[in-house]
C-alpha positions in Angstrom: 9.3 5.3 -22.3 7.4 2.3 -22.4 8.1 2.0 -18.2 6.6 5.5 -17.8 3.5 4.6 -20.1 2.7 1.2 -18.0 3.4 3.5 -14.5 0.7 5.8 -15.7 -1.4 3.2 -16.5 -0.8 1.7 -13.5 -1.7 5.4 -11.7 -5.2 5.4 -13.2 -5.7 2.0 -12.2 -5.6 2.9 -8.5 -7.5 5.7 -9.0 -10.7 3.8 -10.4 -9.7 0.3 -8.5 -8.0 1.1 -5.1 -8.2 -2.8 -4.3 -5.2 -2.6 -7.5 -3.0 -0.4 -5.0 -3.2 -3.3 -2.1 -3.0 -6.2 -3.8 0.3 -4.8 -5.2 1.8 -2.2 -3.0 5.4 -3.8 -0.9 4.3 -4.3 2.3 7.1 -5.5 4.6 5.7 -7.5 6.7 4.1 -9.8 3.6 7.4 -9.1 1.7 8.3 -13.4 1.7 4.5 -14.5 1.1 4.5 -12.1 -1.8 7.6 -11.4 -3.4 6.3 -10.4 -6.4 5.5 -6.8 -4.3 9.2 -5.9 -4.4 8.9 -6.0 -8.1 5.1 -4.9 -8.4 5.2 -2.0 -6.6 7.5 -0.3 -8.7 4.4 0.7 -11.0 2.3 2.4 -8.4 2.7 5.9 -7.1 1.0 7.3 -4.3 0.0 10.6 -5.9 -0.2 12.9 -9.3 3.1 14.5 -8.1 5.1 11.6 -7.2 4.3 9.8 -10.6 5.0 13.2 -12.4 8.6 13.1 -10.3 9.5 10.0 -10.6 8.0 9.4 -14.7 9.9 13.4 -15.9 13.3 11.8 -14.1 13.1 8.0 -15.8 11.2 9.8 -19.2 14.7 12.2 -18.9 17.5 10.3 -17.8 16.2 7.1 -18.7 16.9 8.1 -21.8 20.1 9.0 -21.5 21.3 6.2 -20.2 19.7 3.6 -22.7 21.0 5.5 -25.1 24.9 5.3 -23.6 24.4 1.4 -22.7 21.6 -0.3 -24.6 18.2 -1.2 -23.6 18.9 -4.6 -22.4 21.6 -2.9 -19.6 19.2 -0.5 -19.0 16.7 -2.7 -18.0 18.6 -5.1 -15.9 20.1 -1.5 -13.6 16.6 0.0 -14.1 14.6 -3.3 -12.5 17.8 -4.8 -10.2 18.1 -0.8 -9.0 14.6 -1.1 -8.0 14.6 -4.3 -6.3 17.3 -3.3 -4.0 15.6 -0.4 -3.0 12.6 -2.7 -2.4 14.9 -5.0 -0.6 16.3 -2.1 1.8 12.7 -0.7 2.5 11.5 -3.6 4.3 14.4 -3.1 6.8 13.0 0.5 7.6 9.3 1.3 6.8 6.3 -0.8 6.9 5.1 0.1 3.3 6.4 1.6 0.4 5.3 2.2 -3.4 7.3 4.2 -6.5 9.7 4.0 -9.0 12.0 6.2 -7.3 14.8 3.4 -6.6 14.4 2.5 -10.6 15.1 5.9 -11.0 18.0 6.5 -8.4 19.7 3.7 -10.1 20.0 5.2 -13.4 21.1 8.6 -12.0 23.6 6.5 -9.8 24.9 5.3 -13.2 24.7 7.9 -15.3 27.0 9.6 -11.6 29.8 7.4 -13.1 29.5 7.0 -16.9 28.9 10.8 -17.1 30.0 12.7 -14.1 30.4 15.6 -15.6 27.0 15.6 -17.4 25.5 19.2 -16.2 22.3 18.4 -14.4 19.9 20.9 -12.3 18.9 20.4 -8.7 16.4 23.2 -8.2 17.7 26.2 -10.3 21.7 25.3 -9.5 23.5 23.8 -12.4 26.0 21.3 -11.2 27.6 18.1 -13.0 26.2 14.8 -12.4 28.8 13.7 -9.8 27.7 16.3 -7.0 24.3 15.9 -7.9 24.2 12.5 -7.0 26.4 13.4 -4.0 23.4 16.1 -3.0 21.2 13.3 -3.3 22.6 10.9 -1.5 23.3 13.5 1.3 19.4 14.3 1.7 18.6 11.0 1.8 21.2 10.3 4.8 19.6 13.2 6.1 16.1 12.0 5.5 16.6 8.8 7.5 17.2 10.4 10.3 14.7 12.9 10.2 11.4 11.6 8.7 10.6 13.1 5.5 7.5 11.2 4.3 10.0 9.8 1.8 11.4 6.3 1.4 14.7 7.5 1.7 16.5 4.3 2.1 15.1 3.3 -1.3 16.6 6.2 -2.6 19.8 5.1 -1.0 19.6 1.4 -1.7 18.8 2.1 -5.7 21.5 4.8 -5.8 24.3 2.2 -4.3 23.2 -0.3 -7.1 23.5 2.2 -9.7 26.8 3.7 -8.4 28.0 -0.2 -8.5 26.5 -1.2 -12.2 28.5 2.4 -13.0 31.2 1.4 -11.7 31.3 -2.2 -13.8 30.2 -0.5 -17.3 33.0 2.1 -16.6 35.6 0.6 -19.2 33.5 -0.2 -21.8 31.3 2.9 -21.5 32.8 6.1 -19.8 33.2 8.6 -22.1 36.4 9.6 -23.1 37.5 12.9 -23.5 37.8 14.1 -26.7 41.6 14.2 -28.1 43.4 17.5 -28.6 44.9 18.0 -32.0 47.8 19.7 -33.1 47.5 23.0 -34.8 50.3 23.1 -37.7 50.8 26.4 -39.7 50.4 26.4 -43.3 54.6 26.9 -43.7 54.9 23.3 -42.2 52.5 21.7 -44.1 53.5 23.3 -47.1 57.2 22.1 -46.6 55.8 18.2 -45.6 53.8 18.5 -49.0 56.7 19.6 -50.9 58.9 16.6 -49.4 56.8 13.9 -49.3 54.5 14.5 -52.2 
């Protein structure tokens, strides 16, 4: 929550100083003399929508997932997420802002450690595996027909979270829960009367 309080204070930033959004925005071409922008323009958002997006996903399923691996993890595939989705932008688009690969590399986690998590795209309830599998096929989609989106942040944040999944699997997947055996009240009765 502390991420979504600093991105909206970021967002009214660049409304009162819109020197704030170029000095930090990624810009590909700048991305070696200023590498800080791969990192940096994680915090911006281009408008109120995509902030509201991007902050009621991290606010929801950031959540989540700190809560199922800690708040150290969850920082380190929250921030790594976002810098390979900063990473893949430069190869596609000249500029990009958001913390939409942050964000598609907690879902990309929370894909593995709780697949069958029942999420929402739209009004369809689905679990968490096919959602991410939705989402991964519109952005596939949205790279070959332009969409306005940085879909290949999408992708590149979604492949690190489907990886960091993938490594916090053992330690983290939830198992299910274990089936116990119903005995009638003759047997226990009869194990009472032996062994007590």
């Amino acid at each position: 929550m502390k991420i979504v309080g600093i991105c909206v204070l970021a967002f009214i930033i660049q409304l009162i100083f819109p020197i704030f959004e170029d000095t930090f925005l990624l810009t590909s071409s700048e991305v070696f003399s200023q590498p800080w922008t791969l990192v940096t323009s994680m915090f911006l958002h281009g408008d109120f929508m995509h902030l509201f997006y991007n902050m009621f996903a991290l606010g929801l399923f950031g959540l989540i997932l700190e809560k199922i691996i800690g708040g150290k993890k969850f920082l380190i595939v929250y921030f790594v997420g976002g810098i390979v989705a900063s990473i893949s932008v430069t190869f596609f688009y000249n500029a990009a802002l958001g913390a939409s690969g942050g964000v598609m590399a907690i879902l990309g986690c929370l894909a593995v450690l709780r697949p069958k998590m029942r999420v929402f795209i739209g009004m369809i309830p689905m679990p968490m595996f096919v959602a991410a599998l939705v989402w991964i096929g519109g952005d596939v989609i949205g790279l070959f027909a332009p969409s306005g989106i940085a879909n290949a942040a999408h992708l590149g944040g979604m492949f690190f979270g489907l990886v960091a999944g993938l490594y916090l699997r053992n330690k983290y997947l939830q198992s299910p829960p274990q089936q116990t055996r119903q005995i009638s009240e003759s047997r226990f009765n009869n194990w009472e009367d032996r062994w007590m």
